[in-house]
PDB file of N, CA, C and O in Angstrom:
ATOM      1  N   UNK A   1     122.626  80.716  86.079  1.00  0.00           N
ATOM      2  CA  UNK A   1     123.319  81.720  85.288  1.00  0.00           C
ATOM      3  C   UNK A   1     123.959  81.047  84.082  1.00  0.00           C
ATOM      4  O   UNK A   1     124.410  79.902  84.093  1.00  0.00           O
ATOM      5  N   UNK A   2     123.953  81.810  83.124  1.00  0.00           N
ATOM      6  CA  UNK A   2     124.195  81.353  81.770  1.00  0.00           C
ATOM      7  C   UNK A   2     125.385  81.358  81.975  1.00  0.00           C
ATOM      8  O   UNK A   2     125.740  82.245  82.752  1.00  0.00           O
ATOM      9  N   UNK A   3     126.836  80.170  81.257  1.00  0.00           N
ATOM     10  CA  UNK A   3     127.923  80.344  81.105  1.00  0.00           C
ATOM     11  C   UNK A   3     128.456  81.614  79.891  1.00  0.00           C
ATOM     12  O   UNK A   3     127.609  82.132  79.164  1.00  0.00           O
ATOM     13  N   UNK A   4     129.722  81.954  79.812  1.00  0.00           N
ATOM     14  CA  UNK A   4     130.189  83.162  79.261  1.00  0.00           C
ATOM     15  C   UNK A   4     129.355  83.086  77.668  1.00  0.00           C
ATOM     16  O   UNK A   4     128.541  83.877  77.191  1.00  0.00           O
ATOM     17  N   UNK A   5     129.935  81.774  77.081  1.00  0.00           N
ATOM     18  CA  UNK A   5     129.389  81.808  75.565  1.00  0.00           C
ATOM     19  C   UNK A   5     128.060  81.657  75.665  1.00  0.00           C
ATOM     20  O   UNK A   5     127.592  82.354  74.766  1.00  0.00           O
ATOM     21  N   UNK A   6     127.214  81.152  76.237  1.00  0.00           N
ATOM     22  CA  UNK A   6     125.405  81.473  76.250  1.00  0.00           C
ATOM     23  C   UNK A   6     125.311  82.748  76.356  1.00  0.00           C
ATOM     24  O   UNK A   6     124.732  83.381  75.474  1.00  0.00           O
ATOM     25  N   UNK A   7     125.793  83.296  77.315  1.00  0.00           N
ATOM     26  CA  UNK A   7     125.702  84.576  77.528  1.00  0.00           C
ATOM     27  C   UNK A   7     125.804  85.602  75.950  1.00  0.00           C
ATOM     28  O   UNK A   7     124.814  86.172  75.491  1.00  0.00           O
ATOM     29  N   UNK A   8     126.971  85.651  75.411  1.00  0.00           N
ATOM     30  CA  UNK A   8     127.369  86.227  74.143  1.00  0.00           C
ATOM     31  C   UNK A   8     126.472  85.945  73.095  1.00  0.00           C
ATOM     32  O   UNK A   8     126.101  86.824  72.318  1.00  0.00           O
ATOM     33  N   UNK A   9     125.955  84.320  72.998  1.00  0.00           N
ATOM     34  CA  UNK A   9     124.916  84.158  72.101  1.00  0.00           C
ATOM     35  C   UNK A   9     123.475  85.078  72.237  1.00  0.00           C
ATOM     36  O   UNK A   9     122.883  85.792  71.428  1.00  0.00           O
ATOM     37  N   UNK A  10     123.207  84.708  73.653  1.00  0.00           N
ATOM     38  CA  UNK A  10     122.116  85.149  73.660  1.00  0.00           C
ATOM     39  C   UNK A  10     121.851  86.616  73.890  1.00  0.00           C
ATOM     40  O   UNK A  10     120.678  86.909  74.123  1.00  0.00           O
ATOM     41  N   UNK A  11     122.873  87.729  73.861  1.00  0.00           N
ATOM     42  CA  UNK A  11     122.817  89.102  73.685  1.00  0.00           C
ATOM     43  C   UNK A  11     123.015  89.027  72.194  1.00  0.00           C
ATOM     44  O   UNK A  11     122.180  89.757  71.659  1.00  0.00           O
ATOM     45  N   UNK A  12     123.591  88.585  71.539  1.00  0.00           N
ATOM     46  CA  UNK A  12     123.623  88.886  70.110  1.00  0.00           C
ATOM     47  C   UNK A  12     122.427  88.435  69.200  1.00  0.00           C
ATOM     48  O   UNK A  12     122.061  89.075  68.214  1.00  0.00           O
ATOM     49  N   UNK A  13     121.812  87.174  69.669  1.00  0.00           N
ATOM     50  CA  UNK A  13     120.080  86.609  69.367  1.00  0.00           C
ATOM     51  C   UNK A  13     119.136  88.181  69.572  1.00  0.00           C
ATOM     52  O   UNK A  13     118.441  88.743  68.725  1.00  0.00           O
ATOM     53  N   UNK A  14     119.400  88.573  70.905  1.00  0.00           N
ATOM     54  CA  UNK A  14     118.420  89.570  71.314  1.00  0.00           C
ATOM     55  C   UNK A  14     118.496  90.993  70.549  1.00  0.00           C
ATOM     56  O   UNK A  14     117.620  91.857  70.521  1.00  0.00           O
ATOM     57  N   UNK A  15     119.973  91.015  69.836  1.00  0.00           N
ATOM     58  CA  UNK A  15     120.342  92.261  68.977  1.00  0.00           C
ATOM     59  C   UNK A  15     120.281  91.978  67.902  1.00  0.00           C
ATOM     60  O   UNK A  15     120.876  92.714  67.114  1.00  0.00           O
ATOM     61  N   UNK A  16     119.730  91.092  67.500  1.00  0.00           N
ATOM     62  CA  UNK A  16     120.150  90.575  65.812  1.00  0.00           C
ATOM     63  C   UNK A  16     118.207  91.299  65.499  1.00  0.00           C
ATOM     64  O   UNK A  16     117.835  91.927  64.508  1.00  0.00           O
ATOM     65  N   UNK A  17     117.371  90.905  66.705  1.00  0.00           N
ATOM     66  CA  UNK A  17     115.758  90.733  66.795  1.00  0.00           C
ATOM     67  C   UNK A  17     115.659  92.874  66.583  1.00  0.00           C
ATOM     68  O   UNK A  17     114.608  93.476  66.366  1.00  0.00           O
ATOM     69  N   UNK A  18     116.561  93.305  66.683  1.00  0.00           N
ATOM     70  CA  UNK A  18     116.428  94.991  66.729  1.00  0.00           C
ATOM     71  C   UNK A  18     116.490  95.339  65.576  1.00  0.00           C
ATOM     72  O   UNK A  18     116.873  94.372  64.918  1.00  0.00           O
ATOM     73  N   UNK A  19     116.257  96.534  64.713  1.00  0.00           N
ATOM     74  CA  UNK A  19     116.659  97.275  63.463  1.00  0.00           C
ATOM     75  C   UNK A  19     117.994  98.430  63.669  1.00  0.00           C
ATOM     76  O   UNK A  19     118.349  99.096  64.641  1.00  0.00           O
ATOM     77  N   UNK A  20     118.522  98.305  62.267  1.00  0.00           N
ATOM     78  CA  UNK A  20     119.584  99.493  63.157  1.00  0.00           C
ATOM     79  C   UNK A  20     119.087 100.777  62.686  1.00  0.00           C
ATOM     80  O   UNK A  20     118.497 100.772  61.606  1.00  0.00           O
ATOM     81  N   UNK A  21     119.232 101.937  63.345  1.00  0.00           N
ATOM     82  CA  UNK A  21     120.297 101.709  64.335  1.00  0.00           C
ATOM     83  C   UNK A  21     120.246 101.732  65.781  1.00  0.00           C
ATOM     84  O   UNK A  21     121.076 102.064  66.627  1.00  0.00           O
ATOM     85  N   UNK A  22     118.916 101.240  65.859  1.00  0.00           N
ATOM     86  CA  UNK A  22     118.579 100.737  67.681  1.00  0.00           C
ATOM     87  C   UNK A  22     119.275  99.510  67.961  1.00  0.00           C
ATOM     88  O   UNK A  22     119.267  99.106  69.123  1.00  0.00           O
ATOM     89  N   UNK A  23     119.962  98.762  66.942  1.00  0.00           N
ATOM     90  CA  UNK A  23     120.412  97.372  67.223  1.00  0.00           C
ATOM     91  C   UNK A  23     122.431  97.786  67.821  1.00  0.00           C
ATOM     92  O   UNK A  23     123.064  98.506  67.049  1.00  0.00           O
ATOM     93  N   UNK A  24     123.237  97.223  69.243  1.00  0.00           N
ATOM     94  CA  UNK A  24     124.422  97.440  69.429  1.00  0.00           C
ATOM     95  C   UNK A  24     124.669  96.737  68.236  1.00  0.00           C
ATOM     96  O   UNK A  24     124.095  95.799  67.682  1.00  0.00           O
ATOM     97  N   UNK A  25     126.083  97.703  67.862  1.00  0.00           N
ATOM     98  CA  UNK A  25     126.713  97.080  66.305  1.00  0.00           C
ATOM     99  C   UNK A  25     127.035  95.753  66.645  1.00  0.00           C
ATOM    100  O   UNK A  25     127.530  95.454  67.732  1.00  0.00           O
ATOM    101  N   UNK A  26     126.699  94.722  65.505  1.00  0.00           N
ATOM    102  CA  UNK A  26     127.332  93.191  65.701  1.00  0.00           C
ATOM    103  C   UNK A  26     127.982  92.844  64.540  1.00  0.00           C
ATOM    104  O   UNK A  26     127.635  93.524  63.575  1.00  0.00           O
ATOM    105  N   UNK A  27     128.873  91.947  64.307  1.00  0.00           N
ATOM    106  CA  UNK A  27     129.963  91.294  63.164  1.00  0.00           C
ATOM    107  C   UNK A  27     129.349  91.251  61.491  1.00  0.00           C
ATOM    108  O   UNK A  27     129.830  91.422  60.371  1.00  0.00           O
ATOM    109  N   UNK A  28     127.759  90.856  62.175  1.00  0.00           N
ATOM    110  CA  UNK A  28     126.735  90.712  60.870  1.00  0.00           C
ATOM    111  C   UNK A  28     126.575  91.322  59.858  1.00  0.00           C
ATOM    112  O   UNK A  28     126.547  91.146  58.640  1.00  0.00           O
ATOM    113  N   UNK A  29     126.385  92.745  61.222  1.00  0.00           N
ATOM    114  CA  UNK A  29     126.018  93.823  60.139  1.00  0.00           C
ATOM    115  C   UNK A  29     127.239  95.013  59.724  1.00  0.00           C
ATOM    116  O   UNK A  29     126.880  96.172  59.518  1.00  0.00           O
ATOM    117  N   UNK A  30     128.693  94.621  59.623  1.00  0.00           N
ATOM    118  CA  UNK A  30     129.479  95.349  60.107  1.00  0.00           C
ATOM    119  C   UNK A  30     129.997  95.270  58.485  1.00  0.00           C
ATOM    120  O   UNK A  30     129.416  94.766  57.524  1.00  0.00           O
ATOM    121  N   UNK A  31     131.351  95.982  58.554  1.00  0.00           N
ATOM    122  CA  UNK A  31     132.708  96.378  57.684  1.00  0.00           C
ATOM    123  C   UNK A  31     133.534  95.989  58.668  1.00  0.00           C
ATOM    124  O   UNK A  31     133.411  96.562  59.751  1.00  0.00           O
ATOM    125  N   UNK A  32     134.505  94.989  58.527  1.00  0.00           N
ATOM    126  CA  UNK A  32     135.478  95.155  59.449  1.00  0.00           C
ATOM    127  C   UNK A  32     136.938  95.889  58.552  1.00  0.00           C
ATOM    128  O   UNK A  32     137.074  95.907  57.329  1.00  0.00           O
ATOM    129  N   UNK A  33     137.719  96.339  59.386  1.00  0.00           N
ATOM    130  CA  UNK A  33     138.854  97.057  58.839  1.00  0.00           C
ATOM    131  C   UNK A  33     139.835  97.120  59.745  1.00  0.00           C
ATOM    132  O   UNK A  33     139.813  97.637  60.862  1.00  0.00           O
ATOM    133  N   UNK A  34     141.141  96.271  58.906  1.00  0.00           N
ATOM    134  CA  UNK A  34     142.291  95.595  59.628  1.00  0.00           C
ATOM    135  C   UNK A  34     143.129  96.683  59.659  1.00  0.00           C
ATOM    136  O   UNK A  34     143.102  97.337  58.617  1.00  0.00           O
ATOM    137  N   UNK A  35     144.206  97.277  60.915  1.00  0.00           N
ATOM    138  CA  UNK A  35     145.489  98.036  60.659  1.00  0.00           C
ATOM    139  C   UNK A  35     146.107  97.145  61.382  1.00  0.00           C
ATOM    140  O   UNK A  35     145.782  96.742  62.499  1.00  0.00           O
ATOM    141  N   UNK A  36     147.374  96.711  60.473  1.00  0.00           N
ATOM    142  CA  UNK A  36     148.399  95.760  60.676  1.00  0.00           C
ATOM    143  C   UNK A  36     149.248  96.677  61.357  1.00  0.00           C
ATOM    144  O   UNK A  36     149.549  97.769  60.874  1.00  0.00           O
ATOM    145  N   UNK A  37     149.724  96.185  62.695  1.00  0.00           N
ATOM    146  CA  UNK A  37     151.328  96.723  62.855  1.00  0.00           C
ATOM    147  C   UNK A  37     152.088  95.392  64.182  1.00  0.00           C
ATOM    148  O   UNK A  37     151.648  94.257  64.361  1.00  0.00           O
ATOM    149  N   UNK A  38     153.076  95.924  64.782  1.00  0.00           N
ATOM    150  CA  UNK A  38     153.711  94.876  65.356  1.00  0.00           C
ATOM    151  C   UNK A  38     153.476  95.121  66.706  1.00  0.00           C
ATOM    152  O   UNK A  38     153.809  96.248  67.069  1.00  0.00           O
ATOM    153  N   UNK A  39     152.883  94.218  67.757  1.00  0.00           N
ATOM    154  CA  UNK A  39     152.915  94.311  69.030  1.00  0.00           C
ATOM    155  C   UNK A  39     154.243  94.123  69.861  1.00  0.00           C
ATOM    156  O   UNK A  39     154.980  93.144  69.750  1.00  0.00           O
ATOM    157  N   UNK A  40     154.457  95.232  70.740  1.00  0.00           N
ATOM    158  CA  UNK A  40     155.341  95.518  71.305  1.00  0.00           C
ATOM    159  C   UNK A  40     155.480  94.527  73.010  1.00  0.00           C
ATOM    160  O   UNK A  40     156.446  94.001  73.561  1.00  0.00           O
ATOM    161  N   UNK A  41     154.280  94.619  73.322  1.00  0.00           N
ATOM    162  CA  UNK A  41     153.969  93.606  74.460  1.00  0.00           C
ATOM    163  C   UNK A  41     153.001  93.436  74.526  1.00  0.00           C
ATOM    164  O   UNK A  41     152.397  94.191  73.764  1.00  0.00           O
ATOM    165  N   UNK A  42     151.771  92.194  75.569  1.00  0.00           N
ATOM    166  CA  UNK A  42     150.478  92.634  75.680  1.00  0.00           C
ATOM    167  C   UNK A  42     149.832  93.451  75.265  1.00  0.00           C
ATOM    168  O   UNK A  42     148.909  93.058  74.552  1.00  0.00           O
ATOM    169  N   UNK A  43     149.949  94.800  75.456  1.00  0.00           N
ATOM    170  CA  UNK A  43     148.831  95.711  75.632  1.00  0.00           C
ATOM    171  C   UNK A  43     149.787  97.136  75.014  1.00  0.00           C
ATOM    172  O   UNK A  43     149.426  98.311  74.944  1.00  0.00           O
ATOM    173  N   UNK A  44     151.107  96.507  74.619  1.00  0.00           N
ATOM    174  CA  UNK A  44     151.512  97.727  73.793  1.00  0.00           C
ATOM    175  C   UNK A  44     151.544  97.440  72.035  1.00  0.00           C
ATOM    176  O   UNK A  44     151.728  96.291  71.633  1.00  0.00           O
ATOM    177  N   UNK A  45     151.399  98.291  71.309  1.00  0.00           N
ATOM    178  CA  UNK A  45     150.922  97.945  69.890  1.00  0.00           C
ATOM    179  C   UNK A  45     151.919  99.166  69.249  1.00  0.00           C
ATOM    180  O   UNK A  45     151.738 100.332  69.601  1.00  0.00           O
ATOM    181  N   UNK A  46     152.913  98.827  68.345  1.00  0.00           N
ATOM    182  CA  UNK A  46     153.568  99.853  66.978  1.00  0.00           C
ATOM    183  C   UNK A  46     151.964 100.887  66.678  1.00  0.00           C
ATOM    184  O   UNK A  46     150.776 100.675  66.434  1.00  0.00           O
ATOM    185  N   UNK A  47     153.037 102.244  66.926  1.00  0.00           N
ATOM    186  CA  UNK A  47     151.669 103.342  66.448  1.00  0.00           C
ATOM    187  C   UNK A  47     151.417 103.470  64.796  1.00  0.00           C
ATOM    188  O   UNK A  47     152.255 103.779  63.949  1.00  0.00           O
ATOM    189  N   UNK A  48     150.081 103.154  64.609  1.00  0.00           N
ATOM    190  CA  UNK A  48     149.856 103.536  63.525  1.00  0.00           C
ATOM    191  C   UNK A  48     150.485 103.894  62.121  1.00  0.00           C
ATOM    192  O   UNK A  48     151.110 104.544  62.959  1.00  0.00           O
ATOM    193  N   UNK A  49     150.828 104.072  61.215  1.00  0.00           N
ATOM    194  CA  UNK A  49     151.313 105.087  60.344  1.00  0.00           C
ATOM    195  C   UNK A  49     150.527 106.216  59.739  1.00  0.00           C
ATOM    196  O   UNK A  49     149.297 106.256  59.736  1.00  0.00           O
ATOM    197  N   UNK A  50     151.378 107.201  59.187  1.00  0.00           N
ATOM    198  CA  UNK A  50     150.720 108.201  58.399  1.00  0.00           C
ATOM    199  C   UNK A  50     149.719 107.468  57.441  1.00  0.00           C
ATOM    200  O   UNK A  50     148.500 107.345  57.327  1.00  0.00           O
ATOM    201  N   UNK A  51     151.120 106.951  56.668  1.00  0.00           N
ATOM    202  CA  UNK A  51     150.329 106.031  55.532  1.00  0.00           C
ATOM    203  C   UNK A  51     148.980 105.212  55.854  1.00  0.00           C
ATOM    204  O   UNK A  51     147.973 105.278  55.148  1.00  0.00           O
ATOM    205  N   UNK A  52     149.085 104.524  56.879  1.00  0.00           N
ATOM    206  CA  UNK A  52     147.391 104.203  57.591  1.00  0.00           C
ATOM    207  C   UNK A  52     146.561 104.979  57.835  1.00  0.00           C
ATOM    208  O   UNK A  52     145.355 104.830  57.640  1.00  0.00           O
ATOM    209  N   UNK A  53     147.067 105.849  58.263  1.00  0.00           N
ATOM    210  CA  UNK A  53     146.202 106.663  58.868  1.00  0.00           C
ATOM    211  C   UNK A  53     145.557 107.769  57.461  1.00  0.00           C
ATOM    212  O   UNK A  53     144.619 108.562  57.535  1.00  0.00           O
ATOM    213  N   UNK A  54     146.297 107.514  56.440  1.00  0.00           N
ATOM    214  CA  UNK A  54     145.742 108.259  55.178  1.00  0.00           C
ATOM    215  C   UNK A  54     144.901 107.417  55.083  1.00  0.00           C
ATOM    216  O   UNK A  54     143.777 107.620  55.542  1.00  0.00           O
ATOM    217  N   UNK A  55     145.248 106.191  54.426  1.00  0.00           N
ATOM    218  CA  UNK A  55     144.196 105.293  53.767  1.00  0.00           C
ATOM    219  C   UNK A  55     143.020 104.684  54.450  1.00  0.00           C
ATOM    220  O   UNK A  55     142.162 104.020  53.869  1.00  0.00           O
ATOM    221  N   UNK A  56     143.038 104.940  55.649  1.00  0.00           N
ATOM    222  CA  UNK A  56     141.783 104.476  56.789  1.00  0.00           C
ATOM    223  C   UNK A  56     140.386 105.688  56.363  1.00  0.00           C
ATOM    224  O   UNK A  56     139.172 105.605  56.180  1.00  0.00           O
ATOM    225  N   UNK A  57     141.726 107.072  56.352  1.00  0.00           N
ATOM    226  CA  UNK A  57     140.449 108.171  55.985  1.00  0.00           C
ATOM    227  C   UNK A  57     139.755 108.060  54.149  1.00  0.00           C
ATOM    228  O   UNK A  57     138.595 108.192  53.760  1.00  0.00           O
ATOM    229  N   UNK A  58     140.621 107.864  53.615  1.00  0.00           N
ATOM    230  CA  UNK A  58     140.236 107.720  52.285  1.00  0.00           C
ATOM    231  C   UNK A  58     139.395 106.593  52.116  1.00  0.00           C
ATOM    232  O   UNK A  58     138.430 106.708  51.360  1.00  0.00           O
ATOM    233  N   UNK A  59     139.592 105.592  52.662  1.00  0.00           N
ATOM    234  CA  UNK A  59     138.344 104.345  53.035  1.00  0.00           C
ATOM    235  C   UNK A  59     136.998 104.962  53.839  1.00  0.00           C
ATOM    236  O   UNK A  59     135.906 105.020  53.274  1.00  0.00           O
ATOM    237  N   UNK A  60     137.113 105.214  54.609  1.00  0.00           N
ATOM    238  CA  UNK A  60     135.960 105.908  55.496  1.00  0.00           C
ATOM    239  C   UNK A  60     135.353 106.834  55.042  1.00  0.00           C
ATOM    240  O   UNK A  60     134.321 107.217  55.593  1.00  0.00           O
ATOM    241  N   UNK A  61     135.758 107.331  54.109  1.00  0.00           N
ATOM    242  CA  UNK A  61     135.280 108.370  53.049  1.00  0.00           C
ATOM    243  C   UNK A  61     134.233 107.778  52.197  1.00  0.00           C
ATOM    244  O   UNK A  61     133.005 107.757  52.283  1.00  0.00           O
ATOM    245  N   UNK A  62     135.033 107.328  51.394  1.00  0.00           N
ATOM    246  CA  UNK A  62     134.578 106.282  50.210  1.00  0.00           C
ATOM    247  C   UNK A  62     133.345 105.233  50.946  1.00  0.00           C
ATOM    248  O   UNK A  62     132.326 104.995  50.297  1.00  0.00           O
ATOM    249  N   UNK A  63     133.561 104.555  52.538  1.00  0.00           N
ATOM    250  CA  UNK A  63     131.727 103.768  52.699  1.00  0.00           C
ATOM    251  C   UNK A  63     131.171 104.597  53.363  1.00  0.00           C
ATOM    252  O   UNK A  63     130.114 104.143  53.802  1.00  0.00           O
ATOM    253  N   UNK A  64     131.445 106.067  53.799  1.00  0.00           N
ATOM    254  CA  UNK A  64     130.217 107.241  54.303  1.00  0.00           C
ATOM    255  C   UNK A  64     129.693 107.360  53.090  1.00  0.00           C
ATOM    256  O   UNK A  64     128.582 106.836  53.019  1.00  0.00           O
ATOM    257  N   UNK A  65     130.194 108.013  51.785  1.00  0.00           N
ATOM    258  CA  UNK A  65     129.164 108.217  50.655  1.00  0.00           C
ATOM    259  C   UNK A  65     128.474 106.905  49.962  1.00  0.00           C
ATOM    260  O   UNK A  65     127.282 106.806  49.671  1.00  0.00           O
ATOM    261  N   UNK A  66     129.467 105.947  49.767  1.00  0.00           N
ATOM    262  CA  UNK A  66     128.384 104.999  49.378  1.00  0.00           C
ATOM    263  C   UNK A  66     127.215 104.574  49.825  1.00  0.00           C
ATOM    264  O   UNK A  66     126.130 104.516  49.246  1.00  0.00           O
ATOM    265  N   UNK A  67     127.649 104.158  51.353  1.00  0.00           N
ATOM    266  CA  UNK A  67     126.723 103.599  52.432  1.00  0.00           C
ATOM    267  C   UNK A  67     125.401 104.654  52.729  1.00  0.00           C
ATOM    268  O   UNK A  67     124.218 104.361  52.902  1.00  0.00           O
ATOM    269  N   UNK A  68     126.080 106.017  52.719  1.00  0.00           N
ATOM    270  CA  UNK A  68     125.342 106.936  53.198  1.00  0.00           C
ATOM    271  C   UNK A  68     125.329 107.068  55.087  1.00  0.00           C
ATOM    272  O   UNK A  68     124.444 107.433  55.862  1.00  0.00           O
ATOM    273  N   UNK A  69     126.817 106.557  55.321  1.00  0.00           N
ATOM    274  CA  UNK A  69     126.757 107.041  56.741  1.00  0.00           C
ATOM    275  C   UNK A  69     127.465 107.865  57.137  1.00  0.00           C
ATOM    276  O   UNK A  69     128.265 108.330  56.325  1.00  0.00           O
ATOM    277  N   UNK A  70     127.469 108.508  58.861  1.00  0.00           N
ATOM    278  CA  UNK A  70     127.866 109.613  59.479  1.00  0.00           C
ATOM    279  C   UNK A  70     128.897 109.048  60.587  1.00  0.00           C
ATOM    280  O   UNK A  70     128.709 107.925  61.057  1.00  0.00           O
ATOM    281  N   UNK A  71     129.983 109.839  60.994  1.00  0.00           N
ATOM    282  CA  UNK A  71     130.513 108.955  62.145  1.00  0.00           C
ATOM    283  C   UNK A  71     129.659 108.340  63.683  1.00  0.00           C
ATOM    284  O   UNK A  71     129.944 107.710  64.701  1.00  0.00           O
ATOM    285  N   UNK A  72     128.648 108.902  63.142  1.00  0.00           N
ATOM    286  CA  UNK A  72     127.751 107.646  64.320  1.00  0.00           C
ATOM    287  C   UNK A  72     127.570 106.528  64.017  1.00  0.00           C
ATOM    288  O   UNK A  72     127.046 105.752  64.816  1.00  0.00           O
ATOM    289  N   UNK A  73     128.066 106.027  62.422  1.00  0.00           N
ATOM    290  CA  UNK A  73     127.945 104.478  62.118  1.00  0.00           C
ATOM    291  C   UNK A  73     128.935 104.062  62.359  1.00  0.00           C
ATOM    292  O   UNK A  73     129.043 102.846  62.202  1.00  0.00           O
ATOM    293  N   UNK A  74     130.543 105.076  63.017  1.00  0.00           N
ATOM    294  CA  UNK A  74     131.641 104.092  62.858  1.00  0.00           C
ATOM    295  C   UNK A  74     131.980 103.569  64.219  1.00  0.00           C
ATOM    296  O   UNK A  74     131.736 104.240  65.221  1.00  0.00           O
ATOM    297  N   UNK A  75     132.442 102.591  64.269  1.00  0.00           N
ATOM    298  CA  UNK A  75     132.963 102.045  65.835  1.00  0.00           C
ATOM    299  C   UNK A  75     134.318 101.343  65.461  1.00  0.00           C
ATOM    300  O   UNK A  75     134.738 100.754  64.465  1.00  0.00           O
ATOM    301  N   UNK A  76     134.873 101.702  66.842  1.00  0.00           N
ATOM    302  CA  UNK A  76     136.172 100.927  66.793  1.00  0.00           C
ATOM    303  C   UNK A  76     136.089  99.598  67.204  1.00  0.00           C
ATOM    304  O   UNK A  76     135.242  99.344  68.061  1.00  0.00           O
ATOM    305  N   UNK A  77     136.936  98.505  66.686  1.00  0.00           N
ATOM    306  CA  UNK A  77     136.388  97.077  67.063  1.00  0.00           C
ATOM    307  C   UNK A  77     136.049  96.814  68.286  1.00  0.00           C
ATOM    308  O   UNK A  77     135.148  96.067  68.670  1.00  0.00           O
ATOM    309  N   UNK A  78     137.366  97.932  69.387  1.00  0.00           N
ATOM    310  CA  UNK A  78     137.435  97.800  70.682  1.00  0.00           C
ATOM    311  C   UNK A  78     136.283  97.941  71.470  1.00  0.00           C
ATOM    312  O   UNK A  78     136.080  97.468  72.589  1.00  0.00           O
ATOM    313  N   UNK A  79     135.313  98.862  70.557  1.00  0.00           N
ATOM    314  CA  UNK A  79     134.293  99.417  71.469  1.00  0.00           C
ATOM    315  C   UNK A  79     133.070  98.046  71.500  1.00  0.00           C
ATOM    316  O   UNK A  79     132.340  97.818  72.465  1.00  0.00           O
ATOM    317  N   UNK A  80     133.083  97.337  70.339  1.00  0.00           N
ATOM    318  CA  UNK A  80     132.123  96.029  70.215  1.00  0.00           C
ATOM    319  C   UNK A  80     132.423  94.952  70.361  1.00  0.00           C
ATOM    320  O   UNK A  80     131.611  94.039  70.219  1.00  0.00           O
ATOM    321  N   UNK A  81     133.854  94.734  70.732  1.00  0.00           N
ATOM    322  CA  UNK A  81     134.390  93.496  71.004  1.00  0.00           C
ATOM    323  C   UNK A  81     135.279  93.327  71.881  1.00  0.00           C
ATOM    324  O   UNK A  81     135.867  94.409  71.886  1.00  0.00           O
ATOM    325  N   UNK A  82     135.916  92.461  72.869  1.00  0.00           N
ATOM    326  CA  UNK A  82     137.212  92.266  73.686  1.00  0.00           C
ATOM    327  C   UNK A  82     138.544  92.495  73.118  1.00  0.00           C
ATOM    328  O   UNK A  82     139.230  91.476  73.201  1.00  0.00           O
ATOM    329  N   UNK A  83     138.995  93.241  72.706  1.00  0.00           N
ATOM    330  CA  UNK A  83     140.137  93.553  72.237  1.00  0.00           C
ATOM    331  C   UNK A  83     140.998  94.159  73.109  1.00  0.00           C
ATOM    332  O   UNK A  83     140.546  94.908  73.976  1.00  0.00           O
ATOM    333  N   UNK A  84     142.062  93.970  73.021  1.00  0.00           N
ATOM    334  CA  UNK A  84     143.171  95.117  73.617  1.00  0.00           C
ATOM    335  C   UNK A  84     143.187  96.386  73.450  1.00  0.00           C
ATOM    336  O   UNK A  84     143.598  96.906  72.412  1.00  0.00           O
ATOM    337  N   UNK A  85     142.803  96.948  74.318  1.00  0.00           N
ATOM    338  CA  UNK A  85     142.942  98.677  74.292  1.00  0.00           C
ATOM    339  C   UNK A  85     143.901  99.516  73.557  1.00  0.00           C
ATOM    340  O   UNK A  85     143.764 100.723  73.358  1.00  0.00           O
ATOM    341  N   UNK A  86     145.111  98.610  73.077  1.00  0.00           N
ATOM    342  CA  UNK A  86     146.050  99.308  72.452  1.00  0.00           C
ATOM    343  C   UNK A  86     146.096  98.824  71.023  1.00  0.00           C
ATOM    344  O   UNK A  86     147.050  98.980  70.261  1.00  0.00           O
ATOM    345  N   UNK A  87     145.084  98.286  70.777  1.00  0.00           N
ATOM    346  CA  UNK A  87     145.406  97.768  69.410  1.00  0.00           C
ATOM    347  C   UNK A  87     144.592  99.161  68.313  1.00  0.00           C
ATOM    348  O   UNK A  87     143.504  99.718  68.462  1.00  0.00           O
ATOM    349  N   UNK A  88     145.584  99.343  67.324  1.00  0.00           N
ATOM    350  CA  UNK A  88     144.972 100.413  66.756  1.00  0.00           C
ATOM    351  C   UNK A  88     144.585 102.244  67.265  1.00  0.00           C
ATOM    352  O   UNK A  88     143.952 103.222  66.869  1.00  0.00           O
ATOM    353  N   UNK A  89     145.469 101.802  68.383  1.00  0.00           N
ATOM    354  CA  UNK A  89     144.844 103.205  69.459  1.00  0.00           C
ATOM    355  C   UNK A  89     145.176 104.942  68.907  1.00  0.00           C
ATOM    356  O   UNK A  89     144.815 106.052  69.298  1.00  0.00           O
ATOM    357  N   UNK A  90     146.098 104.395  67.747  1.00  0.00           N
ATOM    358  CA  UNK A  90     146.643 105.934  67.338  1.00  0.00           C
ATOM    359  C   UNK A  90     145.864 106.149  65.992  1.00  0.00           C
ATOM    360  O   UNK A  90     146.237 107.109  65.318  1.00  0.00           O
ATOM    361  N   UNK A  91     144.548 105.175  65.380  1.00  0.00           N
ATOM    362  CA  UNK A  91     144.373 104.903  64.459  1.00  0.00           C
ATOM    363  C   UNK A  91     143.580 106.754  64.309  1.00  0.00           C
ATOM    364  O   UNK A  91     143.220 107.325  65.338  1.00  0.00           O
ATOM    365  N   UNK A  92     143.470 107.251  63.293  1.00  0.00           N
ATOM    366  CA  UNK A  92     142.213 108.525  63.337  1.00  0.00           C
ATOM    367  C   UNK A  92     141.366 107.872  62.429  1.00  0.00           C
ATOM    368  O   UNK A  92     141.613 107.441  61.302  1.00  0.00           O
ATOM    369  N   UNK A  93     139.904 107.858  63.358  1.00  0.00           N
ATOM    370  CA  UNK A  93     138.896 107.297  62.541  1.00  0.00           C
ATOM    371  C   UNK A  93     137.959 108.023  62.402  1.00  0.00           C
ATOM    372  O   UNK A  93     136.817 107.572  62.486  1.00  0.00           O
ATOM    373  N   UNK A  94     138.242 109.551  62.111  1.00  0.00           N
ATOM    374  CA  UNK A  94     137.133 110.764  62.375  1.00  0.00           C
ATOM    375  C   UNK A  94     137.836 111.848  60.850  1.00  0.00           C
ATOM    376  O   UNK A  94     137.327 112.937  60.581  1.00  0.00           O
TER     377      UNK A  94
END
């Protein structure tokens, strides 16, 4: 059995070999998009702001028309990566 990081390599080798959007989203082919706030403990995270939560939509706006995508291109980091469940959790990304 492959150790953890072989493991990670070699699912991301095997997804890199796909087209999207049959390929799981990877770092490569991504936008990443930071919301800063202050962690409260582990797994608790400061909610969101309005103000974020404006400018996340006005961003998401702005690479659906450029890009030409639909919210089936968007993912939350959480969903493609190990992250904390609470990070970003009040974010609206729709």
């Amino acid at each position: 059995m492959y150790s953890w990081s072989k493991r990670i390599i070699a699912i991301d080798k095997h997804e890199h070999q796909k087209s999207y959007p049959d390929r799981f989203p990877i770092n490569s082919g991504s936008i990443g998009i930071e919301l800063v706030s202050m962690h409260i403990n582990y797994k608790t995270y400061n909610p969101v702001t309005a103000c974020q939560n404006t400018s996340l939509q006005w961003l998401i706006g702005k690479l659906y028309r450029h890009f030409g995508l639909d919210k089936n291109d968007v993912y939350r980091h959480l969903a493609v990566s190990y992250k904390n469940p609470g990070e970003a959790a009040s974010a609206k990304w729709k």
